[in-house]
C-alpha positions as CSV (number, residue, x, y, z in Angstrom):
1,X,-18.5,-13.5,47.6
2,X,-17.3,-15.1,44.2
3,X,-16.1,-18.4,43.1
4,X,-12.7,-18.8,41.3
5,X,-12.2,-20.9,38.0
6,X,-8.9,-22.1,36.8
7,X,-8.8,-22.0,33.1
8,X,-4.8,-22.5,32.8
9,X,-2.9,-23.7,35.8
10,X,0.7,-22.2,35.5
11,X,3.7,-23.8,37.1
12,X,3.4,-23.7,40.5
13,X,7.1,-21.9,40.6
14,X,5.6,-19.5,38.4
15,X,2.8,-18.5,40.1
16,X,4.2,-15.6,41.6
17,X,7.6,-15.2,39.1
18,X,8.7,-11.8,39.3
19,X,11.3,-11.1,37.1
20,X,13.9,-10.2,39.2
21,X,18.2,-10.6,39.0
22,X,18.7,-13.8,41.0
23,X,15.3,-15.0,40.2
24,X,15.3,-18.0,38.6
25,X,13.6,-21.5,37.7
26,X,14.6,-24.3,36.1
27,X,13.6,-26.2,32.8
28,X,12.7,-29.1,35.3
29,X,10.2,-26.4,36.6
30,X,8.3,-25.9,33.4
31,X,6.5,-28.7,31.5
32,X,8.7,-30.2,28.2
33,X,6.0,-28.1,25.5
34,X,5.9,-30.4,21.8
35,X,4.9,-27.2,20.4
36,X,7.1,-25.2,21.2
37,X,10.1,-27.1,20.4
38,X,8.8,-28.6,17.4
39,X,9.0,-24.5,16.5
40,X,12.7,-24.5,17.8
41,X,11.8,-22.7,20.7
42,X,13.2,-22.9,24.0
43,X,13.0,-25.4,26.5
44,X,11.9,-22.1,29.2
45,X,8.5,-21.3,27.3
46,X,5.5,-21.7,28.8
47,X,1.5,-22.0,27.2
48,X,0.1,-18.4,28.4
49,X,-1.9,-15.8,26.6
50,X,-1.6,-13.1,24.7
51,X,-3.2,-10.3,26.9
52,X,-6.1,-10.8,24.7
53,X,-9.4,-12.4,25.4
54,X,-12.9,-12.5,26.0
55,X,-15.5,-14.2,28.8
56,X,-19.6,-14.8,27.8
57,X,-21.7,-16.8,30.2
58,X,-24.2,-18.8,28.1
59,X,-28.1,-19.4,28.1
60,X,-27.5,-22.6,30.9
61,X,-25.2,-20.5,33.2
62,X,-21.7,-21.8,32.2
63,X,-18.5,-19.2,31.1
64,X,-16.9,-19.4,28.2
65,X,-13.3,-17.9,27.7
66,X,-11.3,-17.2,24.6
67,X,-8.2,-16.1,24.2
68,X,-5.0,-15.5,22.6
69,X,-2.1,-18.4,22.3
70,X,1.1,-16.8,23.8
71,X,4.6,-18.7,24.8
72,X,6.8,-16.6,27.5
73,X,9.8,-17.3,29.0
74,X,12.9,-16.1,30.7
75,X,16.5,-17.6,30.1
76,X,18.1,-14.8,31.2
77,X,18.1,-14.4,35.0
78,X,20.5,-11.4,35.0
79,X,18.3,-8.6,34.2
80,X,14.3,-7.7,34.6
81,X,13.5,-8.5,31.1
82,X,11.4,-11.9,29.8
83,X,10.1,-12.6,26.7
84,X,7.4,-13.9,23.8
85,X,7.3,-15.3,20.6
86,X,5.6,-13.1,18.3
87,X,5.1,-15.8,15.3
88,X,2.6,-17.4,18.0
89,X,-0.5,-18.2,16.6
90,X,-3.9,-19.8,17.6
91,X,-7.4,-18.7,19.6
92,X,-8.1,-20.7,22.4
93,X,-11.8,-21.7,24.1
94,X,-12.5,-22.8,27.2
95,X,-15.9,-24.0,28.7
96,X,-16.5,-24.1,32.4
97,X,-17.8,-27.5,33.0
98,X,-14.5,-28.7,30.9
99,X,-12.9,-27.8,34.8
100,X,-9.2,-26.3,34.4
101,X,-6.3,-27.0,31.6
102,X,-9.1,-28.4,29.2
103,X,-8.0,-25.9,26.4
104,X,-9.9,-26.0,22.3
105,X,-8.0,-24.8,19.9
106,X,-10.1,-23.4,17.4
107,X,-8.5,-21.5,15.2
108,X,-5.3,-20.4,13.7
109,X,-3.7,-18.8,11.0
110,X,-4.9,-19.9,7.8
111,X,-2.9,-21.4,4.8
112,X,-4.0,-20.1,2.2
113,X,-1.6,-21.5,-0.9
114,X,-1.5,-24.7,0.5
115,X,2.5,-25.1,1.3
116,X,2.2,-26.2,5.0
117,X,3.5,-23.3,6.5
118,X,2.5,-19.4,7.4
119,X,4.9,-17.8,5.5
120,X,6.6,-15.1,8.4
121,X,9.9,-15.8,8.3
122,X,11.1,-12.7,10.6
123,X,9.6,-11.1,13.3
124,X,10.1,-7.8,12.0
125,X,7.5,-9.0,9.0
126,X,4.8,-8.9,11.8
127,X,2.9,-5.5,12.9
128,X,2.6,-5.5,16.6
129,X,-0.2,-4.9,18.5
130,X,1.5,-5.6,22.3
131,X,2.4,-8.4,23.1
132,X,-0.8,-10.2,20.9
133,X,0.0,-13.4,18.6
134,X,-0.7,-13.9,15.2
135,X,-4.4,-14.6,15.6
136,X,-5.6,-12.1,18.5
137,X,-8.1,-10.0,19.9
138,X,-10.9,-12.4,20.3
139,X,-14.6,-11.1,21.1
140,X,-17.7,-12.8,21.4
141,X,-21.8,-13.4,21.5
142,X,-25.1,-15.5,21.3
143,X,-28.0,-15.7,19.9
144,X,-31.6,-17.1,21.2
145,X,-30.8,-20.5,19.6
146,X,-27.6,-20.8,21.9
147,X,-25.2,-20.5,19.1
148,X,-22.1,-18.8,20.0
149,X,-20.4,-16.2,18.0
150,X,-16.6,-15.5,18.0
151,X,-14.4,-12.9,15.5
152,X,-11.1,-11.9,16.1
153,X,-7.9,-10.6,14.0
154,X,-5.7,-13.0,12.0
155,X,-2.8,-12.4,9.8
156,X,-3.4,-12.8,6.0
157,X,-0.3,-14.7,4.8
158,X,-1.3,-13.4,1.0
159,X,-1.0,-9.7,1.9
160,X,2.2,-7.6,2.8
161,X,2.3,-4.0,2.5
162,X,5.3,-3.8,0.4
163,X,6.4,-0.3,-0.8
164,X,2.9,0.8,0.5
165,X,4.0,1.3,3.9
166,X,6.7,2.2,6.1
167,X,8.0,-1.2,6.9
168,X,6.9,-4.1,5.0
169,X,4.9,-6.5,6.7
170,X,2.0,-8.9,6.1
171,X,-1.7,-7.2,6.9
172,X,-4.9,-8.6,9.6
173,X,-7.9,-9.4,8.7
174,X,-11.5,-10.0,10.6
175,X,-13.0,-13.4,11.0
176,X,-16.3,-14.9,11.8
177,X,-16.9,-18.2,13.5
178,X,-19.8,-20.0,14.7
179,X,-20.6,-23.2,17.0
180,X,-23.9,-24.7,17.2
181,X,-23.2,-27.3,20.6
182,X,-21.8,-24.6,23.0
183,X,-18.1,-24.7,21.8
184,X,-17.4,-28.6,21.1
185,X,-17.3,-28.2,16.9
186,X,-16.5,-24.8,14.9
187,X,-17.4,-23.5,11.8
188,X,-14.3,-22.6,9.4
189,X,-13.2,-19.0,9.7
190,X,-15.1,-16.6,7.3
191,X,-13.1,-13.2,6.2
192,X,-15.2,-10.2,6.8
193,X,-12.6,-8.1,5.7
194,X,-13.6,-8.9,1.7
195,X,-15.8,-8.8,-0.5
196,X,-18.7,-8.2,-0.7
197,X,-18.1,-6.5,2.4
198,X,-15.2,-3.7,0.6
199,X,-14.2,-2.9,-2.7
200,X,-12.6,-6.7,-4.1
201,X,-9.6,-4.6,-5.1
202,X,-8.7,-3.4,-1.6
203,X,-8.6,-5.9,0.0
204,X,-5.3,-7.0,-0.3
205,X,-4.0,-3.6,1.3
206,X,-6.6,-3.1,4.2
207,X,-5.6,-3.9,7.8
208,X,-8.3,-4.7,10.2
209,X,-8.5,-4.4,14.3
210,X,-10.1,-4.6,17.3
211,X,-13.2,-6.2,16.4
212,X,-16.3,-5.9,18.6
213,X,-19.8,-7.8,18.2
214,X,-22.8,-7.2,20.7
215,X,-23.5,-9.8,23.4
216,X,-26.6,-10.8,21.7
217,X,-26.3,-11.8,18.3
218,X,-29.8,-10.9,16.6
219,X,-30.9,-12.0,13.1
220,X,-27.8,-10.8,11.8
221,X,-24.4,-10.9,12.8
222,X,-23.2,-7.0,13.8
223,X,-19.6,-6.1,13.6
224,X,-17.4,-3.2,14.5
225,X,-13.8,-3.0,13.3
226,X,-10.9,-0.8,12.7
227,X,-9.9,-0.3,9.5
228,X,-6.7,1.6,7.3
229,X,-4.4,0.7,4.8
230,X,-0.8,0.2,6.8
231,X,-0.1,-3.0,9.2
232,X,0.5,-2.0,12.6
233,X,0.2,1.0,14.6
234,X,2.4,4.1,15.6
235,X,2.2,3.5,19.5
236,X,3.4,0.0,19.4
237,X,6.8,-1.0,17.3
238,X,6.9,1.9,15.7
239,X,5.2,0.7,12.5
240,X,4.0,3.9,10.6
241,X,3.2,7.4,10.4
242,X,0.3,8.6,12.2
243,X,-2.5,8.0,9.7
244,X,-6.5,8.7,9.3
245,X,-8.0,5.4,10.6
246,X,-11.7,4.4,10.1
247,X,-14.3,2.5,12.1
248,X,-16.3,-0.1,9.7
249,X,-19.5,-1.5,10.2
250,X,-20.4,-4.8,8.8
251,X,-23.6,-6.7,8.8
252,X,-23.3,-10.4,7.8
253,X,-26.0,-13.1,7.4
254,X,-25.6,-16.4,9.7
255,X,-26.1,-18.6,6.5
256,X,-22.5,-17.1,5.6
257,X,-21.0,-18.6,8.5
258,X,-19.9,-22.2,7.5
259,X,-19.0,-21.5,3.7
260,X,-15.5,-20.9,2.6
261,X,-15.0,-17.5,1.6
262,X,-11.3,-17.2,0.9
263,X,-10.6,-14.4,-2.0
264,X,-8.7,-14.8,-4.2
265,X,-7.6,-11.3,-6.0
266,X,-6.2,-10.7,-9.5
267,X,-2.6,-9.4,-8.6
268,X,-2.1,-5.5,-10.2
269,X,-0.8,-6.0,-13.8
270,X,1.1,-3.2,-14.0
271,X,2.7,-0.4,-11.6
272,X,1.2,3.3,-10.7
273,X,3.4,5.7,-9.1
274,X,2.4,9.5,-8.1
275,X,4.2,12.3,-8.0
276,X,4.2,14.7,-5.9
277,X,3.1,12.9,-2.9
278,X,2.0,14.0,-0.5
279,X,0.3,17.1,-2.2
280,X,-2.3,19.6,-1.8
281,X,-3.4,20.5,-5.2
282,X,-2.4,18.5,-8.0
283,X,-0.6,15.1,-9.0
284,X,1.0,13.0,-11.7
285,X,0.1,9.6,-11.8
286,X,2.0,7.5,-14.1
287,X,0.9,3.6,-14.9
288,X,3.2,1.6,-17.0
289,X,0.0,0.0,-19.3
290,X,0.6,-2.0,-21.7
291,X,-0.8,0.0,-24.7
292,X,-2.6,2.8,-25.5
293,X,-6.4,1.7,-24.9
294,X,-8.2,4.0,-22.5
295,X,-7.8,4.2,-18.6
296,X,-10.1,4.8,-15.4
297,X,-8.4,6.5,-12.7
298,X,-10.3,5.9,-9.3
299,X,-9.6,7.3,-6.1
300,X,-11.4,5.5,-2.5
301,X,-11.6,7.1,0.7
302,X,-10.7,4.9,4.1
303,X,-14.2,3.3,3.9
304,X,-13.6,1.9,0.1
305,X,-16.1,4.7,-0.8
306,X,-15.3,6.0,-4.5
307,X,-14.7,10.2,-3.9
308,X,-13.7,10.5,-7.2
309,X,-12.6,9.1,-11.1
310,X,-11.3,10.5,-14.2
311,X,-11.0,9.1,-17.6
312,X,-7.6,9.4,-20.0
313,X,-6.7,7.4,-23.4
314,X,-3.9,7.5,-25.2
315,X,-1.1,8.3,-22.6
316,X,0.8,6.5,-19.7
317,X,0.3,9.4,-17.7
318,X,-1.5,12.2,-16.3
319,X,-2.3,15.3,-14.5
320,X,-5.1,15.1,-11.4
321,X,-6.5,17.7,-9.0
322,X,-7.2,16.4,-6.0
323,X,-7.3,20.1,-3.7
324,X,-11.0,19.7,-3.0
325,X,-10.4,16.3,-0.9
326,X,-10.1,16.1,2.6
327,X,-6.9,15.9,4.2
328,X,-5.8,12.2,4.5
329,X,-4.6,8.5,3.0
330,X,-6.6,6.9,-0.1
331,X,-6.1,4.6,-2.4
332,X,-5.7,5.2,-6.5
333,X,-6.6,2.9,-8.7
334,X,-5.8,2.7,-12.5
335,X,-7.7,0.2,-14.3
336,X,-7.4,-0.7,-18.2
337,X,-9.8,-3.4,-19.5
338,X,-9.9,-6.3,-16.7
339,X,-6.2,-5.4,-15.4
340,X,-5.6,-2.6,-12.5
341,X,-2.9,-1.3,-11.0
342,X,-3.1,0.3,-7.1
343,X,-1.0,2.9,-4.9
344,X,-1.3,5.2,-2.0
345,X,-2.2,9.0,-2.2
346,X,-1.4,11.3,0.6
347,X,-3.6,14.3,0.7
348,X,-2.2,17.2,2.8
C-alpha cells in the first residue's frame, strides 16, 4: 500500500496532455502565470519542473522535495512537439505538512555585478543539460541536529567560455545551502566551485555537475561533483568535443555555510596563445607581456593539480615539451609579477 502526496497540482486538462495533432487546450485552461509573462513568455506556459529533483524524509517523518523550476507549453497543436524555456531559473522546496501547491523558492541565479538582471541574453549562450533550467540538479541531506543540506548546479553569470570552447557560453558552478527549521529560512548560496576549494585562477573556466552529497551529513559537509573546463556536454546540444572529465571531491566545514563567498578574480592582463595545439611533443606558447621582466609558465591537470612549470625572462615566447603528459585537456598559465594570463592545452 502507499499514500500519494500532491506537491504540484497541474491543470486538470493537463493531467493526461499528450501531445498529439488535434490535441489542444486553451489559455482559459491554464492559470494566467505573473512570471511568466513578466518574462514575455506565453500565455500557454505552465509552473512544472525541470526533470530534476530530489526527495529526503526528515528526523520527524515528513518528505521534503526539491526541484528544478521549468515553464512548458504547447501553442502549436499541429504537430507532436511542446516546448521549455531554457533561461528558467530557480530551486524549488516543498515540505509535506505544507499539503500540495505550497511551493519555497529558495534559490536562484545569482547577480553577481549588481545590475538586476542574469545576463543570458540567447539561448544558445546556455549549455544544456536536457531539459534542466538555469539552477538544476538539486541533491540533498541531514545531519543529527536536523539541519538540512541542499547543493545543486547554478549558472555563473561572470564566466563564459569565450574562445576557450567550442561555442561560447556562460559556465555552472556548485552551491551549498543550509536550513536550520526544516526548510522555512535558507542560508545564502555558498560556491564550492572556488577557492579555496581549486586553484583561484581556474575558476573562472571550470564547469561543474551533477552534484551528489550523502544522506547523512556528518561533521562535515561531503561533496561529489563533475568537473572540466567547457560548458555543456557532447550528448546533449551538441556543446563540445568529447573531453577528459574529472570527479572532484570537496569537504567543506558547516561554519562556511551562511557566509558570503562570492570570488571575485583578477581578469587575465594579457593574452597566451599556443601553437601547435593539439600536440604530442612540443609547443610555442606566446604571451603578449608587457615587458621583459621574467615569466612562470604553469601547466594544471583536470583536478587544478600543477603537473608541471617552467621559468623564461626576457622573451614573449617560448618553446615547451609537454610529450611526457598524459593524453588530455589542461590549463596553461603565464604569470608575470601579480598579472596572468590563461589558455587551453590539448595533449594528444
Amino acid at each position: 500500500n502507499w499514500n500519494s502526496s500532491v506537491v504540484q497540482d497541474f491543470p486538470d486538462v493537463l493531467e493526461n496532455y499528450d501531445a498529439m495533432p488535434g490535441v489542444s487546450y486553451s489559455v482559459d485552461d491554464v492559470p494566467l502565470d505573473s512570471f511568466a509573462i513578466n518574462n514575455g513568455w506565453s500565455a500557454y506556459a505552465v509552473l512544472s519542473n525541470d526533470g530534476t529533483g530530489s526527495v529526503l524524509i526528515d528526523q520527524d517523518g515528513q518528505a521534503h522535495v526539491w526541484f528544478g523550476r521549468m515553464y512548458v507549453g504547447d501553442e502549436n497543436f499541429t504537430d507532436t512537439t511542446t516546448f521549455y524555456y531554457p533561461v528558467c531559473d530557480g530551486i524549488f522546496h516543498w515540505e509535506e505538512s505544507d499539503g500540495p501547491n505550497n511551493l519555497q523558492l529558495i534559490t536562484g541565479v545569482l547577480d553577481y555585478d549588481g545590475d538586476g538582471f542574469i545576463g543570458v541574453t540567447s539561448n544558445s549562450e546556455i549549455a544544456q543539460y536536457g531539459g534542466s533550467g538555469l539552477t538544476s540538479f538539486p541533491v540533498s541531506g541531514i545531519d543529527d541536529q536536523g539541519n538540512l543540506y541542499m547543493a545543486y548546479a547554478g549558472l555563473h553569470e561572470l564566466y563564459r567560455s569565450g574562445s576557450a570552447a567550442d561555442k561560447d557560453q556562460f559556465y555552472r558552478h556548485i552551491y551549498l545551502q543550509r536550513s536550520s527549521d526544516g526548510g522555512t529560512t535558507w542560508s545564502l548560496p555558498y560556491d564550492i566551485t572556488n577557492a579555496p576549494y581549486i586553484e583561484a585562477e581556474l575558476v573562472p573556466f571550470t564547469e561543474a555537475m551533477w552534484p551528489a552529497l550523502p544522506r547523512h551529513i556528518g561533521s562535515n559537509i561531503w561533496v561529489l561533483y563533475q568537473g572540466d573546463y567547457f560548458p555543456g556536454s557532447t550528448i546533449w546540444g551538441n556543446n563540445h568535443a568529447a573531453a577528459q572529465t574529472d570527479i572532484r571531491f570537496v569537504e567543506v566545514e558547516k561554519d562556511s555555510l551562511g557566509a558570503v563567498n562570492v570570488f571575485e578574480p583578477t581578469a587575465p592582463a594579457f593574452e597566451v596563445a599556443i601553437s601547435p595545439n593539439p600536440t604530442s611533443d612540443e609547443v610555442r606558447i606566446m604571451a603578449n607581456t608587457s615587458d621583459a621582466q621574467p615569466c612562470l609558465v604553469e601547466v594544471f591537470d583536470f583536478t587544478g593539480r600543477k603537473v608541471q612549470e617552467q621559468r623564461f625572462a626576457g622573451q614573449n615566447s617560448m618553446n615547451l615539451r609537454v610529450a611526457y603528459l598524459p593524453t588530455g585537456v589542461y590549463q596553461v598559465r603565464v604569470s608575470q609579477g601579480q598579472q596572468f594570463g590563461i589558455t587551453r592545452l590539448v595533449k594528444e
